[in-house]
C-alpha positions as MATLAB code, in Angstrom:
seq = 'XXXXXXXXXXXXXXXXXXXXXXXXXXXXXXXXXXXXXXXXXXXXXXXXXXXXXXXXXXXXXXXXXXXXXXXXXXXXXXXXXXXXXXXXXXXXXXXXXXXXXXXXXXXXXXXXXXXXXXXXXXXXXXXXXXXXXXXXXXXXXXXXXXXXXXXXXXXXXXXXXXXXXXXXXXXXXXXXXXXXXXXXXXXXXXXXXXXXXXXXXXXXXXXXXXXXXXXXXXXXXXXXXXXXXXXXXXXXXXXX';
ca = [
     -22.468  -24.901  -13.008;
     -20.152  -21.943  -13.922;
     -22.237  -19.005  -14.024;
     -20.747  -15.520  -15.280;
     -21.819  -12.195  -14.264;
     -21.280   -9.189  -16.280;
     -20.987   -5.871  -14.562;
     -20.994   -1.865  -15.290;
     -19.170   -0.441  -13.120;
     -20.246    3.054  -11.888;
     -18.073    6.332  -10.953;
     -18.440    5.333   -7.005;
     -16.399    1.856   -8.059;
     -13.337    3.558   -8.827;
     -10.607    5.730   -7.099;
      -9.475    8.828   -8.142;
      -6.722    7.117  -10.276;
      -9.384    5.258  -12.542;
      -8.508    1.732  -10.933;
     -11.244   -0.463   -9.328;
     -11.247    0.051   -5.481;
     -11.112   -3.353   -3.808;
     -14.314   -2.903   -1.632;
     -15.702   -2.982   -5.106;
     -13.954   -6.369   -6.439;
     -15.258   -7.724   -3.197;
     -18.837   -6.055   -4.042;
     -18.948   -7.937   -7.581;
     -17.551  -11.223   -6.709;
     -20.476  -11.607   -4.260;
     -23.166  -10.227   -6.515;
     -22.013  -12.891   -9.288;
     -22.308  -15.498   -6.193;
     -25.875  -14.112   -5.546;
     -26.811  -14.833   -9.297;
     -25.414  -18.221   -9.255;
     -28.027  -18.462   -6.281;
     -31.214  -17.145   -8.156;
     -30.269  -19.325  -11.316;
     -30.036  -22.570   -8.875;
     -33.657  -21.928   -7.035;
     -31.994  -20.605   -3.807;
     -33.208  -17.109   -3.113;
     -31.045  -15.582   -0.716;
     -34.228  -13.332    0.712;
     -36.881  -16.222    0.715;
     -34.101  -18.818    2.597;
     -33.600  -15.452    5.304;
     -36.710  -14.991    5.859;
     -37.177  -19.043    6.749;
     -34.602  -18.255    9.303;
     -31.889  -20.085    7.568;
     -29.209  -18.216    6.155;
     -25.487  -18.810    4.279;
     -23.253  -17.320    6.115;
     -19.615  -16.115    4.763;
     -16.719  -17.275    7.422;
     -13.566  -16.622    4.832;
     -12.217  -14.377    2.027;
      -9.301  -14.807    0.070;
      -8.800  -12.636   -2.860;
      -5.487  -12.846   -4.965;
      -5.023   -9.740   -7.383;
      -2.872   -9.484   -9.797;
      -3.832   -6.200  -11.638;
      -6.671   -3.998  -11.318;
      -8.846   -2.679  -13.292;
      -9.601    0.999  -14.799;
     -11.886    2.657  -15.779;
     -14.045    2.179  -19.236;
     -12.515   -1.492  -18.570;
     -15.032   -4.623  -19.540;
     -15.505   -7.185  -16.476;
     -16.889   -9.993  -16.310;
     -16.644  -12.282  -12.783;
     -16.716  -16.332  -13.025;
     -18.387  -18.210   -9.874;
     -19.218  -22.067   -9.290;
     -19.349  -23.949   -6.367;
     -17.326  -26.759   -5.487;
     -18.398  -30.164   -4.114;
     -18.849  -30.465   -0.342;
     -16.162  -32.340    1.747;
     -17.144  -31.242    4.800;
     -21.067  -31.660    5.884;
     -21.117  -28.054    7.765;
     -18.693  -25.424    4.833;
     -18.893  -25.201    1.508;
     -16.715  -23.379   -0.869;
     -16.972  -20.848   -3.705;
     -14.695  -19.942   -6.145;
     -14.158  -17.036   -8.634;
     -12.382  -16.114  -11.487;
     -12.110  -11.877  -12.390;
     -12.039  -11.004  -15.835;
     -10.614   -7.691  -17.445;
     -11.090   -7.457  -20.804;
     -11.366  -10.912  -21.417;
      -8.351  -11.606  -18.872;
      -8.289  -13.142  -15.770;
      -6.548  -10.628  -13.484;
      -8.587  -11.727   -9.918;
      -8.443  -14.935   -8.528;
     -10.315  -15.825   -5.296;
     -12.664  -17.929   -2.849;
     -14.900  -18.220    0.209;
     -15.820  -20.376    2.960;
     -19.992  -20.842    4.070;
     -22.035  -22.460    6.583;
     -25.729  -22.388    6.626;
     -26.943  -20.717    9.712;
     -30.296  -21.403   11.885;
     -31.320  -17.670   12.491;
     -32.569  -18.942   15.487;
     -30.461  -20.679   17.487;
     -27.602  -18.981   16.056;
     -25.694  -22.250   15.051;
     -24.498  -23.873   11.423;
     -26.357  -26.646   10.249;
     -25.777  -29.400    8.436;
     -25.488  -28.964    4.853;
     -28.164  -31.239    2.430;
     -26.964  -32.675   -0.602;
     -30.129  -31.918   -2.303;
     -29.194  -28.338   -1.746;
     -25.508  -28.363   -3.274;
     -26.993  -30.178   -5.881;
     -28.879  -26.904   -7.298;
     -25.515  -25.211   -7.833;
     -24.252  -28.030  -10.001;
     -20.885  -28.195   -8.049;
     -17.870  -28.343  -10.164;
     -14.419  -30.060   -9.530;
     -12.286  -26.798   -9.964;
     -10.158  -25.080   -7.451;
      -8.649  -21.514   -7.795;
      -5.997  -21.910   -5.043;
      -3.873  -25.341   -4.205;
      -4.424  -25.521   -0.344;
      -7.670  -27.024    0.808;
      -7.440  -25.622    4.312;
      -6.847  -21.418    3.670;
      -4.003  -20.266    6.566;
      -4.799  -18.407    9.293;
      -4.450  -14.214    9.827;
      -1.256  -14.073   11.816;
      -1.930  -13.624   15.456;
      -1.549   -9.977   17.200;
      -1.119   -9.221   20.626;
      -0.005   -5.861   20.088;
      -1.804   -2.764   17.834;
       0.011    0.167   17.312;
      -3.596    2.412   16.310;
      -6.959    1.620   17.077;
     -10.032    3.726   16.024;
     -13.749    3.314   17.541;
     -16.356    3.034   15.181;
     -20.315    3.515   15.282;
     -22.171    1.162   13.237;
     -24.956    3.097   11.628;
     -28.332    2.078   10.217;
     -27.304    1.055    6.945;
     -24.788   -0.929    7.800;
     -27.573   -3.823    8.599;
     -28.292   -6.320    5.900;
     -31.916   -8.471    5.474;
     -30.113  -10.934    8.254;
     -30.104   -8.424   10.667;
     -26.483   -8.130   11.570;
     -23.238   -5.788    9.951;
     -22.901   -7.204    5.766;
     -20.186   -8.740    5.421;
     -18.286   -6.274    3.143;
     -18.657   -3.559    5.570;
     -16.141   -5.275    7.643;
     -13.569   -4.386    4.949;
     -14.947   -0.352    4.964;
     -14.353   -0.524    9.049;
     -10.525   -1.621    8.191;
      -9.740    0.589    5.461;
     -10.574    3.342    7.994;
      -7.724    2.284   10.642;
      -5.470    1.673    7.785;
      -2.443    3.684    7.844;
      -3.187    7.083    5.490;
      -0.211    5.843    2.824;
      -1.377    2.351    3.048;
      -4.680    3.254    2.068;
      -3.852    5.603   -0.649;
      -1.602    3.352   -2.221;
      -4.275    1.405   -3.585;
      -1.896   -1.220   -4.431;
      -3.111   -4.594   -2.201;
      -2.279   -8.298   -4.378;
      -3.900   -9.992   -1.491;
      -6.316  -10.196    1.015;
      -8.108  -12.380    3.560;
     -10.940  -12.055    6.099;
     -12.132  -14.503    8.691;
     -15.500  -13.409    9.886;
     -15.629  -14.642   13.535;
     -19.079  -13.242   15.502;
     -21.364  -11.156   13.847;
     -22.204   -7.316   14.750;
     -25.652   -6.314   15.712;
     -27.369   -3.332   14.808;
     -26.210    0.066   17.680;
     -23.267   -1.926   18.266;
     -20.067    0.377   19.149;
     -16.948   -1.252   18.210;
     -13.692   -0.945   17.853;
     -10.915   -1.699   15.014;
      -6.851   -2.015   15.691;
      -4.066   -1.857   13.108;
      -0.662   -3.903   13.771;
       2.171   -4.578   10.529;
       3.201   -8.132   10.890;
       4.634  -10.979    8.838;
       4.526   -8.520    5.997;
       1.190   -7.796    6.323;
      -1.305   -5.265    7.495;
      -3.463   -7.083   10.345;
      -6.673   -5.657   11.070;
      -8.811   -6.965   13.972;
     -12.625   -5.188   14.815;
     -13.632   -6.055   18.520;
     -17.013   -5.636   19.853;
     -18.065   -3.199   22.343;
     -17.140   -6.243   25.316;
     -14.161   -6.639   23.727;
     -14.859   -9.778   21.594;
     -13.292  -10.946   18.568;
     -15.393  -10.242   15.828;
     -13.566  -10.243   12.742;
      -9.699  -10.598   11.203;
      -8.652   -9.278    8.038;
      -4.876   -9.282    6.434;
      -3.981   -6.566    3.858;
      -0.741   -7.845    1.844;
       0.716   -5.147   -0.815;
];
């Protein structure tokens, strides 16, 4: 089932230069994955509040222009077949004025709320979404964020109230607002990323103080957010 979502973008979407900031690509590619959800029977409120959740582990957006402003878009999402019995992928396809200028796709498990661990994914379930044999990207297995052992800035960060989503933990896309804020100041202005990726390790609770740490390797901008014990909690990779 390929199931497209048209959006209006609003002023807060944009950057000062009229093109699409990517917290808000991110923003529309997973409200076009929450549609596909409704139109397949899966509410994403009535499975939390069973205590079963999907759960995002990857990101992997390729773009190749952004958008402006007064621009039409349209995003493109279907699910794809299940090869594994605990992830499941999504893929997307970002139209601008009736051209695909976004590419991108995402890794889930379903979660037991719970006990905190993926379960096994039922057929009968990726059978709502009408999984179709279509891949955005070539590799089956996405690469990993380079490794970092050494950050040249770091900046602590206080989660705040509204950074908690119906699951009860940090959303997912407010990972990407913690990194933009370590970013170097020209990076960030630049506005100019044609890639990025984020691995979602261990969530982050509600009060949580944590911290995020910028290196530049392999070409890339590295992000890593650590919890307040230190822990791993999330690795994103900024390529311009």
């Amino acid at each position: 089932m390929f199931v497209e979502f048209n959006y209006q973008p609003v002023l807060e979407d944009y950057n000062k230069d009229g093109s699409l900031k990517i917290e808000s690509v991110l923003k529309i590619l997973e409200n076009s994955g929450n549609a596909h959800s409704d139109k397949a029977g899966d509410s994403i409120l009535d499975r939390s509040q069973k205590k079963l959740a999907w759960v995002l582990t990857d990101w992997k957006i390729k773009i190749d222009e952004y958008p402006k402003y007064g621009d039409k878009i349209v995003a493109k999402t279907w699910s794809q077949s299940v090869t594994q019995i605990f992830n499941v992928s999504r893929d997307f396809e970002f139209y601008c004025n009736g051209k695909i200028c976004i590419t991108g796709t995402t890794r889930w498990v379903v979660l037991d709320l719970t006990t905190g661990r993926p379960c096994k994914i039922e057929k009968n379930l990726i059978a709502k979404y009408e999984p179709e044999d279509k891949s955005v990207f070539e590799e089956v297995k996405l690469a990993k964020i380079p490794a970092v052992q050494e950050f040249s800035f770091e900046k602590e960060i206080q989660t705040r109230r509204s950074d908690i989503d119906f699951n009860d933990h940090v959303h997912n896309l407010t990972y990407l607002d913690y990194a933009l804020e370590v970013l170097p100041e020209q990076v960030y202005n630049a506005h100019n990323f044609s890639l990025l990726r984020i691995t979602y390790k261990s969530p982050v609770k509600a009060g949580e103080k944590i911290t995020a740490k910028y290196a530049f390797a392999e070409d890339s901008h590295i992000v890593y957010i650590f919890g307040g014990e230190g822990e791993l909690k999330t690795q994103l990779q900024f390529v311009q």
